[in-house]
C-alpha positions, 0 to 999 in steps of 0.5 A, a space after each residue: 526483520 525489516 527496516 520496518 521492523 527495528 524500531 516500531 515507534 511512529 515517527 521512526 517508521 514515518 521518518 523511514 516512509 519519507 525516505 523510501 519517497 525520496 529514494 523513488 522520486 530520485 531514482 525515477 528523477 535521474 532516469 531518462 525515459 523515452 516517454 515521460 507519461 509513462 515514467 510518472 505513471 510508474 512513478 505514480 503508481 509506486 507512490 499509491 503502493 507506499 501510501 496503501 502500505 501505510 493505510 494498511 499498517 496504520 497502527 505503526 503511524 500517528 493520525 496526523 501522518 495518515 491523514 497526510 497521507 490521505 489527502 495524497 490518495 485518490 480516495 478517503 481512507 474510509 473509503 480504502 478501509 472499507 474496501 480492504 474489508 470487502 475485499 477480505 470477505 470476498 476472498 473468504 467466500 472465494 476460499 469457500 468455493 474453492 474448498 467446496 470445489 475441491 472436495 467435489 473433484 477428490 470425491 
């Protein structure tokens, strides 16, 4: 189990999201980087990872919070969505090939 997991209601895993980007924005708040620039993509860049993790379990989040978390993301959400799917797929025709790879080496 994960904090995640203990509590599956909406505003339980919203209120716990909050809290991760609050803890991130502090940390990298009280760092000292030599280059700032590079500090904010980091920082950037952990933020996009938090809101792709909640697109990705959006059922565990009400439509108001992910059309908040929408509007942080360089793309729509059907767009991501249907990203995901065409990622999906091209992994499964990858898995394909591989097995097909396989057998013709063990052959």
């Amino acid at each position: 189990q994960t904090l995640f997991t203990l509590d599956l209601n909406p505003a339980q895993e919203e209120n716990l999201v909050n809290k991760l980007l609050q803890f991130i924005h502090n940390i990298m708040d009280s760092y000292q980087a030599e280059n700032n620039q590079f500090k904010n993509f980091v920082l950037s860049n952990c933020y996009q990872l938090i809101y792709t993790s909640v697109l990705r379990s959006k059922d565990f989040f009400s439509t108001e919070y992910l059309e908040k978390i929408e509007r942080l993301l360089p793309v729509t959400r059907h767009y991501y969505d249907e990203f995901v799917r065409d990622m999906s797929f091209q992994e499964k025709v990858q898995n394909t090939y591989f097995k097909m790879l396989d057998e013709l080496i063990l052959a």
